[in-house]
C-alpha positions in Angstrom: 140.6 150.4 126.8 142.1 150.9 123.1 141.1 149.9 120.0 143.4 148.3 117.5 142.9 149.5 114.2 143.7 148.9 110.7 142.5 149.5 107.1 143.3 148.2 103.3 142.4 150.8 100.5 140.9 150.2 97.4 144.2 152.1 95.5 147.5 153.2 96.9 147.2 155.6 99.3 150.1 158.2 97.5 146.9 160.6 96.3 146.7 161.4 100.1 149.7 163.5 101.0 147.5 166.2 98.6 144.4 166.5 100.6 142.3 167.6 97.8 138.2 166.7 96.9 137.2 163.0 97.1 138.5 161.9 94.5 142.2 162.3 95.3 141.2 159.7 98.7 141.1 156.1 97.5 138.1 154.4 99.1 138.4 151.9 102.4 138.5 148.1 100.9 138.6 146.4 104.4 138.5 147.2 107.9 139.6 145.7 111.0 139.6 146.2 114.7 140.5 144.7 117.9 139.4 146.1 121.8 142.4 145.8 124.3 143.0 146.5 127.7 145.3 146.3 130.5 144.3 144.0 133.7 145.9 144.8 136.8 144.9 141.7 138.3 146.1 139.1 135.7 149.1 141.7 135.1 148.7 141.3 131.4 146.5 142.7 128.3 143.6 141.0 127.6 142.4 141.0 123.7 139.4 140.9 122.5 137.6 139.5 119.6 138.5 141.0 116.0 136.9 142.1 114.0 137.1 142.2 110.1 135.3 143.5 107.2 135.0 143.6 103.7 133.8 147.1 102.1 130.9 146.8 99.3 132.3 148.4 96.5 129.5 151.5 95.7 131.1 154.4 93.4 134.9 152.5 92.9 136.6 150.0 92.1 139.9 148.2 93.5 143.0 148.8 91.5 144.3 145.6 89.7 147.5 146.0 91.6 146.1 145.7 95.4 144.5 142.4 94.0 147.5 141.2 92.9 149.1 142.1 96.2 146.0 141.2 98.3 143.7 139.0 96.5 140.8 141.0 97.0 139.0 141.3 93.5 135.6 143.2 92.9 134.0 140.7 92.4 134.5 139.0 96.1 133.8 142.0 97.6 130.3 142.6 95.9 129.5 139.1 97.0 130.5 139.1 100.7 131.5 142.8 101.1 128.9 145.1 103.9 128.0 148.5 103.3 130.5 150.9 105.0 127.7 153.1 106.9 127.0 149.8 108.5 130.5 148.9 109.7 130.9 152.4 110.8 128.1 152.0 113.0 130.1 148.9 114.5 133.1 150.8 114.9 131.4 153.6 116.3 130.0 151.3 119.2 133.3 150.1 120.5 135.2 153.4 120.1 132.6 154.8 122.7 133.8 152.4 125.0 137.7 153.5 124.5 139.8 156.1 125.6 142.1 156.2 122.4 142.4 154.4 118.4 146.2 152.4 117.6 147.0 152.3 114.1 150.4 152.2 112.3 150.3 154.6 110.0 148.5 158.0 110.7 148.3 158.0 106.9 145.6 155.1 106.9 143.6 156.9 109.8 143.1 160.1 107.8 141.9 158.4 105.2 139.2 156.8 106.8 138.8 159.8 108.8 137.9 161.3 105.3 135.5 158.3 105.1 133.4 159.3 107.9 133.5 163.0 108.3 130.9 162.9 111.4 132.5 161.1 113.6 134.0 162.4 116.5 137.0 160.2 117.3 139.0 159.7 120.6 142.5 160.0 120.7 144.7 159.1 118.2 148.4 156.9 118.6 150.6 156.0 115.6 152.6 153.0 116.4 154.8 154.1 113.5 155.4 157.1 115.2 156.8 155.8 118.6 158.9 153.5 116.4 160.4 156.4 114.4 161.4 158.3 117.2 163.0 154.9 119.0 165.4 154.2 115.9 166.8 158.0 114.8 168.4 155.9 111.7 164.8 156.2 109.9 164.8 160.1 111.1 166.6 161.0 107.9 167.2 164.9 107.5 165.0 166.4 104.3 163.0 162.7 103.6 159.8 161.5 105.2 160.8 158.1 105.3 159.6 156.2 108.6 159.6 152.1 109.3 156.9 149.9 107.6 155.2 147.6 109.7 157.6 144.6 108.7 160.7 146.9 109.5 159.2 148.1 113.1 158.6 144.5 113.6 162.2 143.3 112.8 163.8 146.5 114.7 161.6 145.0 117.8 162.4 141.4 117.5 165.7 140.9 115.7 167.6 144.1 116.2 166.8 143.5 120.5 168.9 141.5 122.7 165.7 140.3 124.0 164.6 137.3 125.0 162.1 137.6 121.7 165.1 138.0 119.4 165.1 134.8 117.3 161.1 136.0 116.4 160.4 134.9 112.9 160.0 138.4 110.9 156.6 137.8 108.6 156.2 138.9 105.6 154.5 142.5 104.7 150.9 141.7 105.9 148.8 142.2 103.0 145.6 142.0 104.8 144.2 144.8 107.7 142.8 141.7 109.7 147.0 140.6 109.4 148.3 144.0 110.3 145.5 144.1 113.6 147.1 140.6 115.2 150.7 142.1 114.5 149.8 145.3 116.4 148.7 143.5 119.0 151.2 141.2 119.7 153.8 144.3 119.5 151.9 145.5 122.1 151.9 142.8 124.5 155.0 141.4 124.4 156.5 143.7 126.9 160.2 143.8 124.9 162.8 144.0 127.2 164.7 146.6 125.1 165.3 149.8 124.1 163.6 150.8 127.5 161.9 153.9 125.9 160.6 152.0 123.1 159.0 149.5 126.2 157.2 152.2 128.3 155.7 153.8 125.4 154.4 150.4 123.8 153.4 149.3 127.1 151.7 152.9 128.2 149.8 152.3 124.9 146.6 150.5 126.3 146.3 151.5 129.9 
């Protein structure tokens, strides 16, 4: 069993390629998850029930800009927002029942990593990763430029001559609970093409 993972940040996450004191780490606005598994009997993934959380804002606030890109204000996330410790606890529950965490960016992970400094966690997989390595074209000599989620999406739909090719490309999810159900579905759609892109997206949760 995995678990699918994502999180929004209260500020853009830039500070973090200097891993400095606390400050430099914007805090976690939202978190989301998702358990899934492979069943041999059905032949398919089964997904479970996701989760999604709003942080309550303690020591920071969220940057005017990720409201205006998210909606999330201060004010909402006083009102419905739970105290991280308490999510982690959550999250900690279902992690002991997995053998590895799937998130997008590795970026996002180590910043909640920083969150929660007494955690042991299982293994990690960056779905950004695999997708680098499938497409060379984002491999680009002296840059660290790799695929957002939209562009991994539209390199696995669209750029296939699958039978998934005339998949709608969303727009940039704005939301973790968004980026969780796209992960997901990339997961179990089987794509038909490039064949290493398919055994390593399949391999993912069993």
């Amino acid at each position: 069993m995995k678990c699918i993972l994502d999180i929004e940040t209260a500020d853009w996450p830039r500070p973090c390629y200097t891993r400095g004191p606390k400050g430099l780490w914007p805090a976690v606005s939202t978190i989301s998850w998702s358990l899934l598994d492979w069943c041999p009997i059905k032949n398919q993934f089964l997904v479970g029930p996701k989760l999604t959380f709003v942080v309550r804002p303690t020591d920071w606030t969220i940057n005017a800009d990720i409201t205006s890109k998210s909606f999330l204000t201060n004010a909402y996330a006083q009102e419905v927002g739970v105290d991280l410790a308490d999510i982690l606890r959550l999250l900690k529950i279902d992690l002991e029942k997995c053998k590895a965490v799937v998130v997008y960016e590795i970026k996002k992970f180590e910043i909640l990593k920083h969150s929660c400094k007494d955690f042991v966690w299982p293994e990690i997989k960056s779905i950004q990763d695999i997708m680098a390595h499938a497409n060379k074209q984002w491999l680009i000599p002296g840059t660290l430029r790799k695929p957002s989620l939209k562009a991994a999406w539209h390199f696995l739909y669209i750029d296939s001559s699958s039978l998934h090719s005339k998949k709608e490309v969303p727009e940039d999810p704005i939301t973790s609970c968004a980026s969780v159900s796209l992960l997901c579905e990339m997961i179990c759609i089987k794509p038909e093409w490039p064949t290493s892109l398919t055994c390593s997206l399949n391999n993912l949760a069993k």
